[in-house]
N, C-alpha and C positions, 0 to 999 in steps of 0.2 A: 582674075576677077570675071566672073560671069555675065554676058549680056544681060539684060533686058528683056522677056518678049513683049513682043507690043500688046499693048492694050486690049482687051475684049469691055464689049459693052454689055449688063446686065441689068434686069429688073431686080427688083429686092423691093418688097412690102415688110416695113418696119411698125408694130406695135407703135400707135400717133406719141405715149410716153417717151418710150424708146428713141423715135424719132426728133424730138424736141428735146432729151439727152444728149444726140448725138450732135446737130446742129449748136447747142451751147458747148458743146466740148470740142467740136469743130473749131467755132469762132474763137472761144480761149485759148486754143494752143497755134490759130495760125494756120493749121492743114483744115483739106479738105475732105468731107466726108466720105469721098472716096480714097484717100490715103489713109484716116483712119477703119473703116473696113477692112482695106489690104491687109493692113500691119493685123488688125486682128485674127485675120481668116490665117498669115502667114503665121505668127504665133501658133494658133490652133493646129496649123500641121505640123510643124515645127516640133511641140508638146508627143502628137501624132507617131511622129518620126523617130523620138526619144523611146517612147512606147513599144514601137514595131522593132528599133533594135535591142531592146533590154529584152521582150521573148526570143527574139533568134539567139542573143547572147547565152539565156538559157534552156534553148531549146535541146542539149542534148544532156540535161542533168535526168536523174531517174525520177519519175512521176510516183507518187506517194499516194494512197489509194486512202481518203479518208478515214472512211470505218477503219481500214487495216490498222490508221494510226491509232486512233482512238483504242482498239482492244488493246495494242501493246502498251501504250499509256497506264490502261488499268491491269493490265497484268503484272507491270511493275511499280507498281503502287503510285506512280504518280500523277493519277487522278482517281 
């Protein structure tokens, strides 16, 4: 299991909607509008991360040059 790092403290200006979103969805589930932040921004790398390993995954198949497709498409009739 991984530690923890501690805490950093940041500013974040939130759209006043956005803001008063967060605050009732805050209060509704219990956490704090800094723990829902985290969990978001951690999703969002997370997503990220999924992202960066699917191109390394196929970072060594062979690149397919558009056009190129395209004419042999129409050279064999199907487009």
């Amino acid at each position: 299991m991984q530690t923890p790092s501690p805490s950093s403290r940041a500013t974040v200006y939130f759209d006043g909607d956005l803001h008063r979103a967060l605050r009732l969805k805050a209060a509704a589930s219990g956490l704090s509008i800094s723990d829902l932040v985290n969990r978001a921004v951690s999703a969002a790398l997370a997503e990220d991360a999924e992202d960066v390993q699917a191109h390394r995954d196929r970072a060594s198949e062979p690149v397919v040059d558009f056009a190129d497709l395209v004419v042999s498409l129409k050279a064999s009739g199907k487009i």
